[in-house]
N, C-alpha and C positions, 0 to 999 in steps of 0.2 A: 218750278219745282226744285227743292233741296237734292243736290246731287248726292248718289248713294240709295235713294229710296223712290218708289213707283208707284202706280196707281193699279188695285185690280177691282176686274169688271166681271161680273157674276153673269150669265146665259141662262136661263133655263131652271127648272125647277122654282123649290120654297125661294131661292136668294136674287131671282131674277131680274135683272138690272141694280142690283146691290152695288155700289163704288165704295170700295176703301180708298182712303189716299195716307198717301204719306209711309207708305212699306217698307220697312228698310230689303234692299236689294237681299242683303242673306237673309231672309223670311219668305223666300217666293221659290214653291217647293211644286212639280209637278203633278200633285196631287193632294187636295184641298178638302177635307172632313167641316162643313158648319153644321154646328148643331142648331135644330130646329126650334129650341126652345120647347117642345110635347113629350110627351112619354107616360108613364106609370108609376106608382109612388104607392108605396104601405103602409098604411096608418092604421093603428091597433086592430093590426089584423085584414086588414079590408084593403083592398084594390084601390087607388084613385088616379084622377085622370088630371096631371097638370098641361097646361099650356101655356105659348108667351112668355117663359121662364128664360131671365136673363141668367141667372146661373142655377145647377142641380140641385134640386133639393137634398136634404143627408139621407131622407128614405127614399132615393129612386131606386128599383131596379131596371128601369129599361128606360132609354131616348132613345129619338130618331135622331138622326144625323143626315145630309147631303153632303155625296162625296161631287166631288169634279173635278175637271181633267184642265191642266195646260193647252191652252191652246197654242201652237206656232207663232213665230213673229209678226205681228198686226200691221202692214204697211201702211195704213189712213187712221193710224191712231196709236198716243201714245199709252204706254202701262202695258200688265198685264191682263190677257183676258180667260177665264174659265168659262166650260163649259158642263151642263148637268148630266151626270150620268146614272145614279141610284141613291133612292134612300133604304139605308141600312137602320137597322133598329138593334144598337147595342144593349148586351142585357149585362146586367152585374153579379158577380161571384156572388152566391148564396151563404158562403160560412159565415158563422160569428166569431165575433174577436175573441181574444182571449179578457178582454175589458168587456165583454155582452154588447159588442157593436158590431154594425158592419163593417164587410170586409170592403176595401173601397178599390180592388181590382174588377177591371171586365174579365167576365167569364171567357174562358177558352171558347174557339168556335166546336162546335161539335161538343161539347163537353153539357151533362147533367148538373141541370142547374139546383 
């Protein structure tokens, strides 16, 4: 392996047994948001349901995401390894732009959407 960069290992949850390789060492953060590719999506007017989405569609207001936790130093193995903790479902600011678009911030927590 290229020194500077690691390998991480997904536990549990949507990403389980997932392998990234090749991380550079300053990218490996104690706490790890993957998005699930699912969520909700507004088209003229109407609810719809995406999945498998390699990137947001421009009308979503809500994905899931999987957060996870750093796991400790792995003595029988190298990289880094996560573990699953929740799936959160972020939803997106409601205002329109001042161009008639979305706004492309997340809603505050607690905040009227």
């Amino acid at each position: 392996m290229t020194k500077g960069v690691t390998t991480l290992t997904f536990h549990g949850g949507p990403n389980d047994g997932e392998v990234i390789e090749d991380v550079p060492g300053i990218r490996v953060f104690p706490l790890v948001s993957r998005p699930t590719g699912s969520g909700f999506a507004e088209v003229d007017g109407k609810v719809g349901v995406f999945t498998n989405a390699a990137t947001l569609p421009t009308n979503w207001f809500t994905f899931k995401t999987a957060h996870y936790a750093k796991r400790g130093a792995e003595p029988d193995g190298p990289g880094v390894h996560y573990d699953f903790l929740e799936v959160v479902f972020v939803s997106r600011c409601r205002a329109v732009t001042q161009k008639n678009g979305l706004c492309k911030l997340i809603a505050r927590p607690n905040q009227a959407l």
